[in-house]
N, C-alpha and C positions, 0 to 999 in steps of 0.2 A: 314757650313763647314763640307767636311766628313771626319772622323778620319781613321786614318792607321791601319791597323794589326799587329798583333806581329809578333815574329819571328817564323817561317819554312821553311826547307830547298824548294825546287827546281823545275826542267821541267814537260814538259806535252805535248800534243798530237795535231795532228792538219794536214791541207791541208793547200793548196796554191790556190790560186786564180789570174787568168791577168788579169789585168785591163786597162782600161784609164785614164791616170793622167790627174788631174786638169790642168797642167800648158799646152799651147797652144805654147810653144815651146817644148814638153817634147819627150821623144824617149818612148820605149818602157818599158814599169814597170809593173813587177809579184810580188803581194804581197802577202806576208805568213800570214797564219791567228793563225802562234803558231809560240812557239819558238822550238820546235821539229820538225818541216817541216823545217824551216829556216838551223838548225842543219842540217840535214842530208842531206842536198844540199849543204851547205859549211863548211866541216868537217875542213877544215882547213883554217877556219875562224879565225884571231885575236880577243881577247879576254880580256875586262877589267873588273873586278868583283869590284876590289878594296879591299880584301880579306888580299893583301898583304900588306895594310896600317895600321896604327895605327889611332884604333876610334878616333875622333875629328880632323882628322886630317883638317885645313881651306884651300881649294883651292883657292886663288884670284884670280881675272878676269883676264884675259889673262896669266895665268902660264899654262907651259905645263907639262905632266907628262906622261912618258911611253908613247912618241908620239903623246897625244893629248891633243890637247888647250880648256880651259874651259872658258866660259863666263855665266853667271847666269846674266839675266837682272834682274830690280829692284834692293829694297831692298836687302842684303846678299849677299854671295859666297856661291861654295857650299866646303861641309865638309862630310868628310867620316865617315859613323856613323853605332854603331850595335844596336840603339835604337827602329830598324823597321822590319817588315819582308822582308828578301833577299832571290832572288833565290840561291843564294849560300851563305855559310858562311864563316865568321860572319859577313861579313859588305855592306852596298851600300850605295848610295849616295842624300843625301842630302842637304840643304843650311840655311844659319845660319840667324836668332839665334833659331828657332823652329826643326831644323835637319830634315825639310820635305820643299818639294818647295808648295806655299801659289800663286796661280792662282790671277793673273793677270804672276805671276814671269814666266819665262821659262829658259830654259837651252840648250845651243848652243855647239856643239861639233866639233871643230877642228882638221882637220886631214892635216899630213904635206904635201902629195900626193892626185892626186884622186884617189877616191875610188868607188868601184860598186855595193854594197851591205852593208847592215845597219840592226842591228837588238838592240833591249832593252827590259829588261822586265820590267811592271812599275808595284808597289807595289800600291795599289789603293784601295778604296770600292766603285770606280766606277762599277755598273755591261754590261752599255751598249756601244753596239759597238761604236767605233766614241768617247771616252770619252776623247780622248788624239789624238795627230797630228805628224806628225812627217813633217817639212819642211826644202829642202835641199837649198843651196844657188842658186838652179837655178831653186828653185821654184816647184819642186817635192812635191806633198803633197800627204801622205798616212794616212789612218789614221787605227787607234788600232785596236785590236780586243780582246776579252772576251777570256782569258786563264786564267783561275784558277791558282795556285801555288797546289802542291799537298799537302793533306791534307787541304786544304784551301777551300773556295768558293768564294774568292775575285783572281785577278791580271788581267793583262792584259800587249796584247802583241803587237808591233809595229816592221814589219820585214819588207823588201824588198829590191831588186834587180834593176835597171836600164841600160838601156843600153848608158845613158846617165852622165856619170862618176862626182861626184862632190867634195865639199872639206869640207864644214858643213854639219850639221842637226841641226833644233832646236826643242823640245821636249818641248809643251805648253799642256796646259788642258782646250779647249774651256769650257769643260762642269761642269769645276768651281770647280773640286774636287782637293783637296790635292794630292801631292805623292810624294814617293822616286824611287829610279833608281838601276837597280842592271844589271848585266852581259850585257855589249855593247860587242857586236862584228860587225867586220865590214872586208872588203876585197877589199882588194889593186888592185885598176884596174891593168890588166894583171899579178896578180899571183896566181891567186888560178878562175877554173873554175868550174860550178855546175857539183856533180854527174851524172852520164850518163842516170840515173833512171827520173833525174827531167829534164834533157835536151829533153829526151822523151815527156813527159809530155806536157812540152812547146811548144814541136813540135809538138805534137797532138793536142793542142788547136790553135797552128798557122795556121795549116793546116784546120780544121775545122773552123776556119773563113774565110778563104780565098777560101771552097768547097762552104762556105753560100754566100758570095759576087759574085763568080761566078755565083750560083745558079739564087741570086737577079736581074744581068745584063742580063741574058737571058729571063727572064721574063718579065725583062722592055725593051725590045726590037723588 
């Protein structure tokens, strides 16, 4: 089992990446490979630290809180705890009775609308990418990427977008390590659109796919 880190505050740096999701009915999914690219594509992103709770607080399965529904499989609920290192202070999230989620467990997140973007930072002494997953109810799979916490050399980060709108996420750890949860944010289909810098972006990688598919049909013809 890998153990957690202590407490330190916060963000860090990073790109974005388009990809192809796993799921063979899935639309289109740009994943961010930090929580600072995630940031500054949707600034006005909702935002759950847990900051504003009281340590130990027990979330039970299916209570909602501040718009979202908690499910922790297995053993435990989860509990809001400053026993671990959070991107923000003093608190994130955890599940009882160790105050950290214990792999095989995972964590499901309920939102009352759909939503089109998803991001978390997970507290870890995983270092490799892929160490954590994130799956939506429609089968959307993305998985983590290697963000430090500053001053740290441990975290990691699980962020992306869809054009395929959904209602959960569950937040598992194929790769068998422990961890805690700290700053969810996520955006309400049809309220909040990405910066015009990363819409760019996106359009130059569309369009450069679609210059190479052209490229490839003339050739085979």
């Amino acid at each position: 089992m890998a153990w957690l880190g202590r407490r330190l505050p916060a963000a860090v740096i990073g790109s974005w990446l388009l990809v192809a999701s796993a799921s063979a009915a899935s639309g289109a999914t740009v994943t961010f490979n930090s929580r600072a690219s995630f940031d500054a594509a949707f600034p006005g992103a909702a935002i759950e630290n847990w900051d504003a709770y009281s340590d130990g607080l027990i979330i039970p399965d299916g209570s909602t809180l501040n718009g979202i529904t908690y499910n922790a499989s297995g053993v435990g609920d989860a509990i809001v705890t400053n026993a671990f290192l959070p991107s923000t202070l003093p608190n994130g999230l955890g599940s009882t009775p160790s105050e950290f989620f214990t792999p095989p467990q995972t964590m499901t997140f309920g939102f009352a609308g759909p939503i089109f973007a998803f991001g978390i930072d997970i507290n870890t002494s995983a270092t490799a990418i892929g160490a954590y997953q994130a799956v939506t109810n429609l089968g959307e799979l993305v998985l983590s990427a290697f963000d430090p916490f500053p001053g740290a050399t441990t975290g990691q980060f699980v962020g992306f977008s869809t054009t395929l709108p959904f209602t959960s996420v569950t937040i598992s750890a194929p790769g068998g390590f422990t961890f805690t949860l700290d700053t969810l944010r996520f955006v309400v289909a049809g309220e909040v659109v990405p910066e015009p810098a990363s819409l760019l972006l996106l359009g130059t990688g569309l369009a450069a796919f679609a210059a190479f598919v052209r490229t490839r049909s003339r050739r085979s013809s």
